[in-house]
C-alpha positions in Angstrom: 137.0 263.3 30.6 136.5 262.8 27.0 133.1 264.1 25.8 132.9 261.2 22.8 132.7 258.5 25.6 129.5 259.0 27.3 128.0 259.0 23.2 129.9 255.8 22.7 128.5 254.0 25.7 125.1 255.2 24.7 125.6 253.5 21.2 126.4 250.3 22.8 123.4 250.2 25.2 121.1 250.7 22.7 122.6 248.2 20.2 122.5 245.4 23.0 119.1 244.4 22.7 119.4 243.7 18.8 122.5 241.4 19.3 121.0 239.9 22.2 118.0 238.4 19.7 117.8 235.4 18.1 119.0 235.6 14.6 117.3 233.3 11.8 119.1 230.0 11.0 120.7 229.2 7.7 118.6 226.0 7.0 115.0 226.1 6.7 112.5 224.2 8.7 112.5 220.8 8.6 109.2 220.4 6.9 110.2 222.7 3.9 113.6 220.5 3.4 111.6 217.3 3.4 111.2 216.9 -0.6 114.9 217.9 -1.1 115.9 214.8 1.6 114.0 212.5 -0.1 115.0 213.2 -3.6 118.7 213.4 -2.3 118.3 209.7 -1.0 116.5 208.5 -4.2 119.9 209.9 -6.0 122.1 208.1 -3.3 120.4 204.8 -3.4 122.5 202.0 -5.5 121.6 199.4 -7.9 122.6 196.5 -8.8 123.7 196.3 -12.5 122.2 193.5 -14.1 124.5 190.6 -14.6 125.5 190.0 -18.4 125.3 187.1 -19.8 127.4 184.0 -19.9 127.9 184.0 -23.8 129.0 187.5 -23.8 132.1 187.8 -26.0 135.2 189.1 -23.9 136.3 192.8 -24.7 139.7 191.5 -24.3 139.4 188.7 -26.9 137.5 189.1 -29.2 136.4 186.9 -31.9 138.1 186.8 -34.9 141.3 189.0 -33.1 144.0 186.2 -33.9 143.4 186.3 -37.8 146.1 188.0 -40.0 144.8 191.2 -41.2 145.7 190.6 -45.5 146.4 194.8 -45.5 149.3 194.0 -42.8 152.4 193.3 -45.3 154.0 191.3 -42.3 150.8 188.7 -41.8 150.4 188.6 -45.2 153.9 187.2 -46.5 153.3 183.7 -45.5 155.8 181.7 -45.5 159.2 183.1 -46.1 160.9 182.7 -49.7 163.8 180.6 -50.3 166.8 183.1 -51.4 167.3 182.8 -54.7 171.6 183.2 -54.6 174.7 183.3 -52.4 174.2 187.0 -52.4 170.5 187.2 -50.9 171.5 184.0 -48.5 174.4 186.5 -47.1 172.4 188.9 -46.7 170.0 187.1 -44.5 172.9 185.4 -42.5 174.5 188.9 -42.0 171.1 190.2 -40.9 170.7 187.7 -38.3 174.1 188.6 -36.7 174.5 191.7 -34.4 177.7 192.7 -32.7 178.3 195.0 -29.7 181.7 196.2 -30.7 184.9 195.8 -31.5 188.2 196.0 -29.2 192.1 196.2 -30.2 193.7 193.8 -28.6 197.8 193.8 -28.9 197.0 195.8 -32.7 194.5 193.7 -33.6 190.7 194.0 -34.6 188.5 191.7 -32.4 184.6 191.7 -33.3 182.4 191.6 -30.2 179.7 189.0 -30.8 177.5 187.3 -28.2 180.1 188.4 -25.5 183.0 186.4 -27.2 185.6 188.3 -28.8 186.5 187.1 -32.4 189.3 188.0 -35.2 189.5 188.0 -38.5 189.4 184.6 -40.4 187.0 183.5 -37.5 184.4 180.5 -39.4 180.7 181.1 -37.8 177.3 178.7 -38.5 174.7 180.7 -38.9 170.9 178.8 -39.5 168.5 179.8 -41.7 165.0 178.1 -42.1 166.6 175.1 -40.7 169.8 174.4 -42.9 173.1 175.7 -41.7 175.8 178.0 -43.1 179.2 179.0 -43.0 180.2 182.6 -43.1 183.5 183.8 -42.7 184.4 187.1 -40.9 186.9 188.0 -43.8 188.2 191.3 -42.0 187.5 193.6 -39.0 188.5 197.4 -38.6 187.4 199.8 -35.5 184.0 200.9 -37.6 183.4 197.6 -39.6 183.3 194.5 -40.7 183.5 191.8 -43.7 181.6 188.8 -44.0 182.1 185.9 -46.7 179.9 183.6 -47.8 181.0 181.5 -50.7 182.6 183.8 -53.0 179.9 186.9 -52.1 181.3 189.6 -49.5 179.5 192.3 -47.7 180.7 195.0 -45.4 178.5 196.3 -42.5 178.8 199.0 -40.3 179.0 198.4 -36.5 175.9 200.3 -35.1 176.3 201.9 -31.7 173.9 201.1 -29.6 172.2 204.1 -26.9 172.1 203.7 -23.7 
C-alpha cells in the first residue's frame, strides 16, 4: 500500500468540518439593505411630465418657416424675367427639354424624347410662362443634337443618364 494515502485521508477528515459550516451570504441583512431599497424605488418611481400647453408653437412648424429667406438667390428672384431675345427664349425652351437617347434606325438619327422616337426636321411646342413656341430639331447625330428657334440654333449634348 501506498504510504501518501493514509496522509491524504487524514487531510480530508480534518478539512470536513470547515466545509461542512455555514459560509456567510453575499447580501447583507435585510435591515442594513433597507436605505439602499428605498432609495432604489424613489429612483424607479415615474412621473408624469406636465402637459404643455395648448398655444405651444409646433417644433415641426414653426412660425414664420414658409417665408423666403432674401439670402436664398432662388426665393429671392421673384418672378421670373421675360427673355429679352430669340437667343435667351431658346435657351430656356432647350432647357426645358430632356432626351433619353438617340437610336439609328435604317441609317438614320432618331432623338428619344418622352418615349417617342423623333428625326430630324421634327416641329415641337414647347411653353414658357404660358405662351407657346416652336422649335425645330434642325439635326440629330449619335452624341447630339440641334435645335432652331427662329433663326438662333443651339447644339446640346445628349447626357447619359446613371443607372
Amino acid at each position: 500500500m501506498n504510504a501518501r494515502l493514509p496522509l491524504v485521508l487524514l487531510a480530508v477528515w480534518l478539512a470536513l468540518p470547515a466545509v461542512a459550516a455555514e459560509s456567510p451570504g453575499d447580501l447583507p441583512p435585510p435591515a442594513q439593505r433597507a436605505a439602499q431599497v428605498a432609495a432604489a424605488e424613489a429612483l424607479a418611481a415615474r412621473t408624469r411630465p406636465v402637459p404643455a400647453p395648448a398655444e405651444a408653437p409646433s417644433p415641426f412648424a414653426p412660425a414664420g418657416f414658409e417665408v423666403a429667406d432674401p439670402a436664398d438667390p432662388k426665393g429671392a428672384a421673384g418672378p421670373a424675367e421675360k427673355p429679352r431675345g430669340d437667343r435667351e427664349t431658346l435657351e430656356l425652351l432647350a432647357a426645358q427639354l430632356s432626351p433619353s437617347g438617340v437610336i439609328v434606325l435604317r441609317g438614320s438619327h432618331l432623338l428619344i424624347l418622352s418615349n417617342r422616337h423623333h428625326p430630324a426636321g421634327t416641329r415641337f411646342t414647347v411653353s414658357h410662362q404660358g405662351q407657346e413656341h416652336e422649335l425645330l430639331l434642325a439635326e440629330v447625330t449619335r452624341t447630339t443634337y440641334t435645335l432652331r428657334y427662329r433663326e438662333q440654333e443651339t447644339t446640346r449634348t445628349i447626357k447619359s443618364v446613371p443607372k
